[in-house]
N, C-alpha and C positions, 0 to 999 in steps of 0.2 A: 463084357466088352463095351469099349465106351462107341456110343451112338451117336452117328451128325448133327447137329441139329438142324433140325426140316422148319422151318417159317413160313409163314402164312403167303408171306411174298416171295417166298422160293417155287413156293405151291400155284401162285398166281402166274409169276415166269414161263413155267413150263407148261402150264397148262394153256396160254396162247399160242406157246412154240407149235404144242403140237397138233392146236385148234389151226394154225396158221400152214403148216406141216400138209394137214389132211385137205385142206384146201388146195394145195399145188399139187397132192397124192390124184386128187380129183381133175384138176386142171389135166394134168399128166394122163390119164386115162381117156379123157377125152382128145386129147391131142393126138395119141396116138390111133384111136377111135378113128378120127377122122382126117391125120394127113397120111397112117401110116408107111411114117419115113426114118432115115435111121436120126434123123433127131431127136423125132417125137419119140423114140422109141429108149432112146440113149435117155433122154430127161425120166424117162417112167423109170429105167434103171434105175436112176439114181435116187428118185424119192424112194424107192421101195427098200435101197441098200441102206438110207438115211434111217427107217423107221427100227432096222436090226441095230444101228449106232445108237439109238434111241434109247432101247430096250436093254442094250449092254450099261450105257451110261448113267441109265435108272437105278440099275442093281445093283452098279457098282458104285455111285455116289449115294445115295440118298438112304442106307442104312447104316452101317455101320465103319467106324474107320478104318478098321483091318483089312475088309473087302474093302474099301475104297484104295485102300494103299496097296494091295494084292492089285487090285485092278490097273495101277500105275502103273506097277510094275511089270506086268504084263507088256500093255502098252508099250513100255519103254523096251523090253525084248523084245517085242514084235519089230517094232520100226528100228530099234539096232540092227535087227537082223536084214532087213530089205536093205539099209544102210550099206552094211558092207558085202551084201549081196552087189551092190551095182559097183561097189571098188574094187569086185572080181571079176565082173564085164567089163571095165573099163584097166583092168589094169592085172591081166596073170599073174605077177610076181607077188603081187599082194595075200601079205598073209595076217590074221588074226591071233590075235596072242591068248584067248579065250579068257585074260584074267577079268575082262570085261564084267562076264557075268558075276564073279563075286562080290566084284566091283557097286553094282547095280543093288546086290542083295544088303550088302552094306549101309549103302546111302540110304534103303528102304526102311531099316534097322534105324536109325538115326532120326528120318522123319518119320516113325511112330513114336520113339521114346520122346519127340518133341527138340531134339538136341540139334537146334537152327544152327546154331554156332558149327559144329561138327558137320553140317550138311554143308556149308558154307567153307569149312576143309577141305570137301570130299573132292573137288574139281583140282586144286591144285596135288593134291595127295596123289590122284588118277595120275596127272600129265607128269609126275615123277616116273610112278611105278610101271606105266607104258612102255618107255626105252628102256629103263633095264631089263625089262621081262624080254625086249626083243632081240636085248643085247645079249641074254642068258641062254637063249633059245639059236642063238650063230644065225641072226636071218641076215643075210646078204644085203639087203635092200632095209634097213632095219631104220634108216633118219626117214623114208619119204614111208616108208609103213606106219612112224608112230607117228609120226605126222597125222596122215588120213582116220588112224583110230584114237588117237587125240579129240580128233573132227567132231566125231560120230558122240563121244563120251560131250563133247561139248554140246551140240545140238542137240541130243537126244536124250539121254536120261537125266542129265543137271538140269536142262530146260523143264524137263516134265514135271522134276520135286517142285517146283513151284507150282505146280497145282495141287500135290498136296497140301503145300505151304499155305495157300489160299483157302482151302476150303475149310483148314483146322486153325484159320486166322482169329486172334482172340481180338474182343472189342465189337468185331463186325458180324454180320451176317454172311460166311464166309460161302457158304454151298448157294448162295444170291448170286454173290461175285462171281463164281465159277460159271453159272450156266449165261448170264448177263455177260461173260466173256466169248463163252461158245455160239451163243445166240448170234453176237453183234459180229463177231469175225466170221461165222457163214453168212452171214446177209452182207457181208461187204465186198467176200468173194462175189457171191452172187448180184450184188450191184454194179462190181466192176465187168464183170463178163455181159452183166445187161445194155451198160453205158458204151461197152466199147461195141456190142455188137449194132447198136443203134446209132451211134454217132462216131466211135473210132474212127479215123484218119491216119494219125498219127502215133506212129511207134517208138515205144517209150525201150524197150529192153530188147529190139533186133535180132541178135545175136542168141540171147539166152532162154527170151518166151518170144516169140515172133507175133502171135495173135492176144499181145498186152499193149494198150494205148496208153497216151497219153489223157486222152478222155475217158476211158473206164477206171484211170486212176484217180483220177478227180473225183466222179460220179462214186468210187467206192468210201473216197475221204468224206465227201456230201453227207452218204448213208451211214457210215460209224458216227460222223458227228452228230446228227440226227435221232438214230437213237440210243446214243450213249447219253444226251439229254435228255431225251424221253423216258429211258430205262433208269437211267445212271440218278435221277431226282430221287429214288423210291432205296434205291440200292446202295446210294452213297449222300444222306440226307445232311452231313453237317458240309458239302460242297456247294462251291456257289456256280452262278453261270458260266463265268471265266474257268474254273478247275475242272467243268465236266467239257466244255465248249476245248478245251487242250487235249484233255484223255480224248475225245472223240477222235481227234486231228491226228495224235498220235498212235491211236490204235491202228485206223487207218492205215497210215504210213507204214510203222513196224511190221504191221502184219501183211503190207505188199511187199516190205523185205524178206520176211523169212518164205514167202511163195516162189521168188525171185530165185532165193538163194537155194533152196532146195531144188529148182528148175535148173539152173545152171550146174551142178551135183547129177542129174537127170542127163545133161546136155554132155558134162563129161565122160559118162558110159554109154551114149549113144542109146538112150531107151526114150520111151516116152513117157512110160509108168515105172514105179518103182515097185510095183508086182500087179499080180491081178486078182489079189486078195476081193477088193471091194468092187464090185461087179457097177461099172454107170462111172466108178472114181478113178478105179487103178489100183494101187495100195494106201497101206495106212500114213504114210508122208506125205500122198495125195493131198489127202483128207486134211490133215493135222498141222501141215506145215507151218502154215500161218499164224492156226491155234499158240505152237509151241513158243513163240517169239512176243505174242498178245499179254500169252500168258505171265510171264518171267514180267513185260511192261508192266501191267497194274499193278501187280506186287511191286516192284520196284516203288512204283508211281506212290503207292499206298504208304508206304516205308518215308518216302523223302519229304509227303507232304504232311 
């Protein structure tokens, strides 16, 4: 079986993450030590759920590629599934056409044998064979059904092959790039929830996340810009100040939209989690949403420059 390859600065990446990781595991203990309230208590949740995310994402990137691509796939069924879990709270008549999942196994099929081209079919191939299937199946409701699972096939498992995509990237240091994505889009979540809770005023999305500023977006574009030049110098060495000082801007950005965008997908079936999988997060859309949209950017980003 062919193997990742693991770099000395992939090795270096992660191993601050979770120097940095265990530090807030600590902070978080003590906080709840000493205010215990459900803040302090809700934050300890979530380092503790982070370190099982941790441990998943160990074993499923950093050996081999078949588990890494097994691991996607996963992934990509899991948060399909919360997906159209909440287009059944939000919407009874809504039905699943299940050809999703072979759909999924397919595209998984395609980015092992390395066949980009073909993965790069697979989305328009989907949004064909969606309304027929719904149309073969006599569902009533059958344009705003394939609609919704159109959605889902788009958000969710085409967005994710772009982490395979990344990671079995030739040229680069691809499993760098992967965790240098996940690293900088949970510290920009977490920048923006710091900035908005310190200096927020003003409400940037009302309507669709209510406790998201205008200044915690700022403050989280600050923080991706900041260390996608700090990180991005080592991880993307033939760029210059201006090409990582943009990815930073744009990571930012994209990855407040896909939070955004899954929030208002939340706001239409009236929940607040899209399950309660990750105990301190909610579910794996919680988690991942912003991931998903970050990720699909640099590869794009990597691709055009």
């Amino acid at each position: 079986m062919d193997k990742i390859f693991v770099s000395n600065l992939s090795l270096h990446i992660g191993f601050y993450f979770i120097l940095f990781h265990l530090i807030l595991t600590i902070i978080g203990y003590i906080a709840n030590i000493r205010f215990k309230n459900s803040a302090s208590l809700s934050f300890l949740k979530r380092m503790k759920t982070l370190w099982v995310l941790i441990l998943f994402f160990a074993v499923g990137l950093f050996f081999y590629k078949i588990v890494a691509l097994l691991f996607i796939g996963i992934l990509s069924f899991l948060c399909l599934k919360e997906y159209y879990k909440l287009m059944q709270v939000a919407d009874e008549n809504f039905k699943c056409s299940k050809i999703i999942y072979p759909l999924i196994i397919t595209q998984c099929i395609f980015l092992y044998m390395q066949k980009l081209e073909n993965f790069y079919i697979f989305l328009p191939i989907s949004l064909v064979i969606i309304p027929l299937i719904h149309l073969l199946i006599k569902d009533k409701y059958f344009i705003k059904n394939s609609i919704k699972e159109c959605i889902g096939i788009i958000l969710i498992p085409y967005l994710c092959g772009y982490l395979y995509a990344l990671l079995t990237i030739t040229r680069m240091d691809g499993l760098a790039i992967v965790l240098f994505i996940l690293i900088t889009t949970l510290m920009t979540d977490f920048a923006q929830a710091i900035f908005g809770f310190l200096f927020g005023k003003h409400k940037i999305t009302p309507t669709i996340s209510p406790n998201k500023t205008i200044e915690g977006f700022f403050g989280g574009i600050l923080c991706s810009i900041l260390l996608t030049i700090w990180i991005g110098e080592f991880v993307f060495p033939e760029y210059n100040f201006i090409k990582l000082l943009l990815l930073g801007g744009l990571i930012g950005i994209i990855g407040f939209c896909g939070d955004i965008t899954f929030s208002a997908i939340k706001r239409y079936a009236k929940v607040k989690d899209s399950s309660n999988l990750l105990p301190g997060h909610g579910g794996l859309i919680d988690r991942f949403d912003s991931t998903l949209y970050t990720v699909t950017l640099v590869y794009l980003y990597l691709i055009l420059m």
